[in-house]
FIDO-764084 format. One line per 2 residues: number of its first residue (from 1); their letters; for each residue x, y, z of N, C-alpha, C. Coordinates in pm, 1 decimal, padded with zeros to 6 digits. Layout:
N
NUM = a = X,Y,Z,X,Y,Z,X,Y,Z | ... $
This chain:
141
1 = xx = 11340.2,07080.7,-01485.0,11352.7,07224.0,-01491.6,11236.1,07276.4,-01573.8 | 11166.8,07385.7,-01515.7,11048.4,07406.3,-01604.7,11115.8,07578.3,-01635.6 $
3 = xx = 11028.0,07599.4,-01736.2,11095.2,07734.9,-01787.4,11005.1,07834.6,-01834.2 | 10970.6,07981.4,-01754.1,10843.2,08032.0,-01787.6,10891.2,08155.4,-01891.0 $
5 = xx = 10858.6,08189.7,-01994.6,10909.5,08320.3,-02088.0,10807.6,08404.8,-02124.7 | 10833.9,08533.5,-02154.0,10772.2,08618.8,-02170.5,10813.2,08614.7,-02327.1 $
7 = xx = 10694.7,08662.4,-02361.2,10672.6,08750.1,-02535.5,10779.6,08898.1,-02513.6 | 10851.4,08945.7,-02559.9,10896.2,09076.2,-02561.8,10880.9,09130.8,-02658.6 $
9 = xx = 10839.6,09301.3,-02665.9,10830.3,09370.8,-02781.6,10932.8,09455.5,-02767.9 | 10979.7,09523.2,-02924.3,11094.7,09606.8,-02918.4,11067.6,09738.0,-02859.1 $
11 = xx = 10915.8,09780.6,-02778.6,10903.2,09879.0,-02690.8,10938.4,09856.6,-02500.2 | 10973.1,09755.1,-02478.0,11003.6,09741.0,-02383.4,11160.6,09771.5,-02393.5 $
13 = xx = 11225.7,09750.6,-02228.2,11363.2,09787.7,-02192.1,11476.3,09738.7,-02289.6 | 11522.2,09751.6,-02339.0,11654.2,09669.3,-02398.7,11707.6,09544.4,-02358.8 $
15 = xx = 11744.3,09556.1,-02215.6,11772.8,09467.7,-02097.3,11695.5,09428.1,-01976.9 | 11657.3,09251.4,-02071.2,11590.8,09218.8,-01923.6,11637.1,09119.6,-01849.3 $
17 = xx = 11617.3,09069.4,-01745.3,11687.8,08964.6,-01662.2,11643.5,08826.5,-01671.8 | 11708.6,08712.2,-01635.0,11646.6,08575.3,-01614.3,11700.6,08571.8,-01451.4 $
19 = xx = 11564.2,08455.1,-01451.5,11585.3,08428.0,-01266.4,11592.7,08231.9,-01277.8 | 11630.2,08237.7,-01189.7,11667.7,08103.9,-01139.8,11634.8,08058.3,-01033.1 $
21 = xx = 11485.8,08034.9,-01023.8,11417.5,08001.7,-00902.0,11416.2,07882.4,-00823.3 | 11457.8,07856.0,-00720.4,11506.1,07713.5,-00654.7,11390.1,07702.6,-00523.6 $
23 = xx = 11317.3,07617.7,-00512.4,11205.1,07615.8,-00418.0,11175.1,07497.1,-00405.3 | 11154.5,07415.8,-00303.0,11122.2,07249.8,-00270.2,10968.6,07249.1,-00322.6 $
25 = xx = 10927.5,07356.3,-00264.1,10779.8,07297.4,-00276.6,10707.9,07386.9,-00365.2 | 10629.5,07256.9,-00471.1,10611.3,07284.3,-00606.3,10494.3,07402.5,-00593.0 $
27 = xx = 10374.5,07433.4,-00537.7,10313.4,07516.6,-00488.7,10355.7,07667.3,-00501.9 | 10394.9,07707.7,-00423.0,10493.9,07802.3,-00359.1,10592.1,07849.6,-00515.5 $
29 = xx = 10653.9,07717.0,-00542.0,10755.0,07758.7,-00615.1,10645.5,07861.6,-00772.8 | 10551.5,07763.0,-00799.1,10477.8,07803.8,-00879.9,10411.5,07975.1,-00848.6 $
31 = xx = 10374.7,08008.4,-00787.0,10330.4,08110.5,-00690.8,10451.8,08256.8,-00704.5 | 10559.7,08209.0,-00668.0,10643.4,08260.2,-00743.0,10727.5,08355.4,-00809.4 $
33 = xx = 10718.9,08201.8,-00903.2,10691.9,08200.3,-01079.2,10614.7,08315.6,-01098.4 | 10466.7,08256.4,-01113.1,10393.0,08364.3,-01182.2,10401.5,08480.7,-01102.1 $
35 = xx = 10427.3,08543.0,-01019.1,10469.0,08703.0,-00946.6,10559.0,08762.4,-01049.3 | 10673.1,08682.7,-01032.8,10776.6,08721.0,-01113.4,10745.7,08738.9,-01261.3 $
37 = xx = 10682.5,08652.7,-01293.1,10657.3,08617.7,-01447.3,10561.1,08725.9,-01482.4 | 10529.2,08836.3,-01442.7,10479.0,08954.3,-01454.5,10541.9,09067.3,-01465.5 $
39 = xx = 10631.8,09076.1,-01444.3,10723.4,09130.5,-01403.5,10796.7,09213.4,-01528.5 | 10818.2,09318.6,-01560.1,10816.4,09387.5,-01774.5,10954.2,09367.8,-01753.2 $
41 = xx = 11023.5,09353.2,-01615.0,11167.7,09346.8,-01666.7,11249.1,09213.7,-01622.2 | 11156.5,09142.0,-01627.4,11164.0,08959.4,-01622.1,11108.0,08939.5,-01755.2 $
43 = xx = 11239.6,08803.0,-01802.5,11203.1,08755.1,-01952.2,11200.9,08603.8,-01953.2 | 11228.1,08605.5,-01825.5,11253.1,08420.0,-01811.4,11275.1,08393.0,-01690.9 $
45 = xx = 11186.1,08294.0,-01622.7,11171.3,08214.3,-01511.1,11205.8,08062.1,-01457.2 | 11300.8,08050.3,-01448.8,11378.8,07895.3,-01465.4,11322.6,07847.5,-01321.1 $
47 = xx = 11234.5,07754.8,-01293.6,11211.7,07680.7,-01166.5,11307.9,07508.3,-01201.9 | 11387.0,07484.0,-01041.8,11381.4,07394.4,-01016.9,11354.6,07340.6,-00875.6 $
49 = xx = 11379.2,07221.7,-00822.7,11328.2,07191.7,-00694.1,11408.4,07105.5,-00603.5 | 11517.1,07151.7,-00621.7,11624.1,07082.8,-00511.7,11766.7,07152.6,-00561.3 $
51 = xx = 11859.7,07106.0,-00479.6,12002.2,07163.5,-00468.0,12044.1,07127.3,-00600.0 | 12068.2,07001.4,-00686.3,12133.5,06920.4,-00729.2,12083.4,07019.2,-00864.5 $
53 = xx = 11959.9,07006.2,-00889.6,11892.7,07074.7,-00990.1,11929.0,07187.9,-00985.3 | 11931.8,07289.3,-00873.3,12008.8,07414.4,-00873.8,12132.9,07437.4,-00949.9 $
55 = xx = 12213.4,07362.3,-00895.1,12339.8,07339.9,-00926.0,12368.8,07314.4,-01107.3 | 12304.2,07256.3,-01153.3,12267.6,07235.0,-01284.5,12236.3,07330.6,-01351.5 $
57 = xx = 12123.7,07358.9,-01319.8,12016.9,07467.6,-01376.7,12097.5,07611.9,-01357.6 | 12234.5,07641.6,-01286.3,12280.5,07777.2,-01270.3,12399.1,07755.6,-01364.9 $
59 = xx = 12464.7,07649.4,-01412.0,12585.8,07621.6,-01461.7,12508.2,07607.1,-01659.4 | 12396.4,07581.8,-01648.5,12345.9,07577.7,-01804.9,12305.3,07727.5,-01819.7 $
61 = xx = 12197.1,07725.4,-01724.9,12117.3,07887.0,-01781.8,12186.2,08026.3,-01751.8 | 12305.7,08036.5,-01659.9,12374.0,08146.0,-01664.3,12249.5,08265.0,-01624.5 $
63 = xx = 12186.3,08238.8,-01541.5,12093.1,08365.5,-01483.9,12155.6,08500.6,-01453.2 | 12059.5,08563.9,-01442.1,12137.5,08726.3,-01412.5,12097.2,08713.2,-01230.7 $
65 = xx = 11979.2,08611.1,-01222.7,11940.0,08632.2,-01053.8,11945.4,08482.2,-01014.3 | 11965.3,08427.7,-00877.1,11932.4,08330.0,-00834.8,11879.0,08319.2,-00736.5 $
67 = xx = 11734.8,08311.0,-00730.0,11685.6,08316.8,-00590.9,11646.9,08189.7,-00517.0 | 11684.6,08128.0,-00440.9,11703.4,07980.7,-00379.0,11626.6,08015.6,-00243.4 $
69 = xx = 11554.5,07852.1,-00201.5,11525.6,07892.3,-00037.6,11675.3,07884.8,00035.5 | 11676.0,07953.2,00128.7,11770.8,07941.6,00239.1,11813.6,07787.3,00238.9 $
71 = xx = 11777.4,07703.5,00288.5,11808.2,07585.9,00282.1,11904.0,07521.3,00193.7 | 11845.4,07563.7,00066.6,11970.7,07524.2,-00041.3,12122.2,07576.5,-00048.6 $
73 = xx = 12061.2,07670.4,00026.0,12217.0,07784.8,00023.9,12283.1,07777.8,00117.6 | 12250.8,07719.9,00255.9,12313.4,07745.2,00378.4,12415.1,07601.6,00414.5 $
75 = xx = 12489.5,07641.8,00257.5,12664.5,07550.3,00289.9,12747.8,07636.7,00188.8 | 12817.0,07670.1,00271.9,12960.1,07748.9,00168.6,12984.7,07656.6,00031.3 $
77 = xx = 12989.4,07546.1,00090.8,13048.8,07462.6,-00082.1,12972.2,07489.8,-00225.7 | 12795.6,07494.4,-00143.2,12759.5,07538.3,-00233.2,12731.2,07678.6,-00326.7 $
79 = xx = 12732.1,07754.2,-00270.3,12749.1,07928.9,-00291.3,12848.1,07910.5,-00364.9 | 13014.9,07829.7,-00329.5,13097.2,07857.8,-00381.0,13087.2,07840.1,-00533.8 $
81 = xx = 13049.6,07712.5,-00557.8,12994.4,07597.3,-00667.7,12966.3,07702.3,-00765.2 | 12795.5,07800.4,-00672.5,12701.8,07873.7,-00768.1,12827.9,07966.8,-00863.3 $
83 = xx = 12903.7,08032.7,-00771.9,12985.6,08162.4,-00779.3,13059.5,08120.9,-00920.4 | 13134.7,07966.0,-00859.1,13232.7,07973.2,-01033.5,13175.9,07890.2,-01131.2 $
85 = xx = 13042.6,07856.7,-01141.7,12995.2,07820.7,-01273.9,12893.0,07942.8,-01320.1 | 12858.0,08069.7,-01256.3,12787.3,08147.4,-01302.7,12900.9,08299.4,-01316.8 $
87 = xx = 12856.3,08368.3,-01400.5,12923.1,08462.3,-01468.6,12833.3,08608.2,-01420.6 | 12895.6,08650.1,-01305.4,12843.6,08753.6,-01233.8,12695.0,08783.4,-01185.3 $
89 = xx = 12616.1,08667.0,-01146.1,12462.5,08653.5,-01092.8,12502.9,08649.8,-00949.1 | 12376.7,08779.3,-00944.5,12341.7,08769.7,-00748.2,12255.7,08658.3,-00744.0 $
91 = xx = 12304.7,08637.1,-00618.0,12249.5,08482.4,-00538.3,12180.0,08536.5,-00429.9 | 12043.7,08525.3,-00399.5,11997.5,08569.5,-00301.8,11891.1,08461.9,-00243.0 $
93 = xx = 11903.9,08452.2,-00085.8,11829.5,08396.0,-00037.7,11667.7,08437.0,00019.9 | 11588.2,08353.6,00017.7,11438.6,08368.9,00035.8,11431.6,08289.6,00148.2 $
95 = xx = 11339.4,08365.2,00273.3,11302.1,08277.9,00348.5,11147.0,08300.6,00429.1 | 11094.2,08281.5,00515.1,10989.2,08308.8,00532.6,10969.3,08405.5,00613.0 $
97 = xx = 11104.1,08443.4,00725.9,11094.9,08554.6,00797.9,11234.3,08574.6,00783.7 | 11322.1,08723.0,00729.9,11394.6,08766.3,00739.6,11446.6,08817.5,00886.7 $
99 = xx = 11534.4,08756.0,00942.5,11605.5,08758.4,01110.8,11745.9,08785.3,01133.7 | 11776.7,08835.8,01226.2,11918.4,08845.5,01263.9,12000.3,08739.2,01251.1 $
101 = xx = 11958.0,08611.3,01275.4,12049.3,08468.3,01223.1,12063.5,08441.8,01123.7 | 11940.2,08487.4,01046.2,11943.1,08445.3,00864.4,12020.9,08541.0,00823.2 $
103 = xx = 12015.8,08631.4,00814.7,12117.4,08789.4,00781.4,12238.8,08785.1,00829.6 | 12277.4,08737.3,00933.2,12411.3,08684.8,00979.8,12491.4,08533.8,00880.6 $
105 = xx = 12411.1,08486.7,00920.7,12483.7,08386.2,00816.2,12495.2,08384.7,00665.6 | 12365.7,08449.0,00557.5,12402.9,08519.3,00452.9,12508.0,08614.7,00437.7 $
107 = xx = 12551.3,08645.8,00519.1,12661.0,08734.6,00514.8,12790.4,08701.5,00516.8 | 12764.4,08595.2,00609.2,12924.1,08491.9,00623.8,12901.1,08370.0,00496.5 $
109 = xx = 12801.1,08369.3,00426.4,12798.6,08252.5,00306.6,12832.4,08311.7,00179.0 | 12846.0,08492.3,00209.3,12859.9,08567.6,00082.6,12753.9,08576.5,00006.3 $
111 = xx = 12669.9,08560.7,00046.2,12522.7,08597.7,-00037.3,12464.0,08728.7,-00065.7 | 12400.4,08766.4,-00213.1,12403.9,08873.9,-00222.9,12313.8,08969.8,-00178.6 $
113 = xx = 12188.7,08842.8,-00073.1,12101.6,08948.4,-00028.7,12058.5,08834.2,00050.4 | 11908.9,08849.3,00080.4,11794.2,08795.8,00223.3,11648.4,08834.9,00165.4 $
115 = xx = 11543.6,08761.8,00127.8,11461.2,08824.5,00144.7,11335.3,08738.1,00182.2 | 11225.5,08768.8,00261.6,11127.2,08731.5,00252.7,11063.7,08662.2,00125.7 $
117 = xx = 11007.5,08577.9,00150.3,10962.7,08497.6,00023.4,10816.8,08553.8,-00000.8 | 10716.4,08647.9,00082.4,10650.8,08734.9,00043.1,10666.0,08866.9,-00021.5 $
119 = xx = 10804.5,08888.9,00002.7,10834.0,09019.1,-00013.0,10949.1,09018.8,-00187.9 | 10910.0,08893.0,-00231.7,11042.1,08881.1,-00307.5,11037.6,08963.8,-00444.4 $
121 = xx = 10912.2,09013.9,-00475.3,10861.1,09077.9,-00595.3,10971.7,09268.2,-00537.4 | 10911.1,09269.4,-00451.0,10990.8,09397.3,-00412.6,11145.1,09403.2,-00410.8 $
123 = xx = 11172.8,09276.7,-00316.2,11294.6,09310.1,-00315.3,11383.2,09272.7,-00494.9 | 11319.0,09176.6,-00551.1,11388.1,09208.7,-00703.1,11375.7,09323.6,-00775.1 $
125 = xx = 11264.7,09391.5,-00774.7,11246.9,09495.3,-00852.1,11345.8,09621.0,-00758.6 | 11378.1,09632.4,-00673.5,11491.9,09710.9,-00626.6,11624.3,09639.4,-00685.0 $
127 = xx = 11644.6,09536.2,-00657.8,11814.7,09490.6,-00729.8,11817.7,09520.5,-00819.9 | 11718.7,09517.1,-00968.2,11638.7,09537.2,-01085.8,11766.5,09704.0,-01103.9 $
129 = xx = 11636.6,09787.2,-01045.6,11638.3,09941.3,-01051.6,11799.2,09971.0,-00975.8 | 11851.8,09927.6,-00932.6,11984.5,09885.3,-00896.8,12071.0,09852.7,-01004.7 $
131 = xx = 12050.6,09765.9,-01059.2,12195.5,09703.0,-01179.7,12109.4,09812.2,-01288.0 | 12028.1,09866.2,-01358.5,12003.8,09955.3,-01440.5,12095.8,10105.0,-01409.1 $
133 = xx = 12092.9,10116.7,-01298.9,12145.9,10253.6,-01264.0,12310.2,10247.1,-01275.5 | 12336.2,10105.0,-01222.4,12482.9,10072.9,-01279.6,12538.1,10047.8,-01402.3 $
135 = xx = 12464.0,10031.8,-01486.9,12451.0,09990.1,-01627.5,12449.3,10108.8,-01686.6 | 12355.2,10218.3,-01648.5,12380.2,10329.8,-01704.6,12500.7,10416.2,-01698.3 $
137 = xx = 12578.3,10413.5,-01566.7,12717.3,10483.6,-01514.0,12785.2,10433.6,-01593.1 | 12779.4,10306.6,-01630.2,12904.3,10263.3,-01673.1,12869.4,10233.6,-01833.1 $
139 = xx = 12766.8,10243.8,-01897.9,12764.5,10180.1,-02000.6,12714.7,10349.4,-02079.5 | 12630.8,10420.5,-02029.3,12602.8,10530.9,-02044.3,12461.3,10507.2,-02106.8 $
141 = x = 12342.3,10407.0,-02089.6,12268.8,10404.8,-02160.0,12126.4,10499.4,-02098.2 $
């Protein structure tokens, strides 16, 4: 498990997120990493590189995100696994082309999203600007 962190100053957000990045190939996975690891409201980047390690790495680090390739995710047992050793983290899958089969079956695996693995900087920073706006309704901040 490698683990990327940011410096934070007390002028940044109050609340920032950790991700839990699951990717076979070390390349890619690295690639990323550092996208994310730019990111002012990313504070921590947990890479690992297989299911087993997933599985681990979500039951220690308690992420706020889990973004896995498709592959790792596409068995109910395991989603289920993620669901009751983590304490309210979206699980979202990455793949290389977002499709009507992949979106269909994320849906029947209970997953909390789909996204392109080019596109993944965007689509976090919307979930991001998403749980802030919920955080504010309910927390009033």
């Amino acid at each position: 498990m490698k683990t990327t962190k940011r410096n934070t100053k007390t002028t940044e957000p109050r609340q920032s997120f950790s991700i839990l990045l699951a990717e076979a190939i070390p390349l890619l996975r690295e690639k990323i990493s550092g996208i994310l690891g730019r990111t002012k409201d990313i504070w921590c980047v947990i890479q690992v590189n297989g299911t087993a390690d997933l599985l681990r790495g979500a039951m220690v680090s308690q992420p706020d995100f889990i973004l896995a390739d498709f592959t790792m995710l596409n068995d109910h047992q395991n989603v289920t696994l993620l669901r009751n050793c983590t304490d309210s983290c979206k699980i979202i899958a990455m793949t290389d082309v977002v499709t009507g089969p992949y979106m269909e079956s994320a849906q029947c695996l209970g997953l909390d999203g789909i996204s392109e693995k080019s596109k993944i900087e965007e689509y976090i920073q919307k979930e991001i600007r998403i749980l802030r706006q919920q955080m504010e309704l309910r927390y009033g901040e």
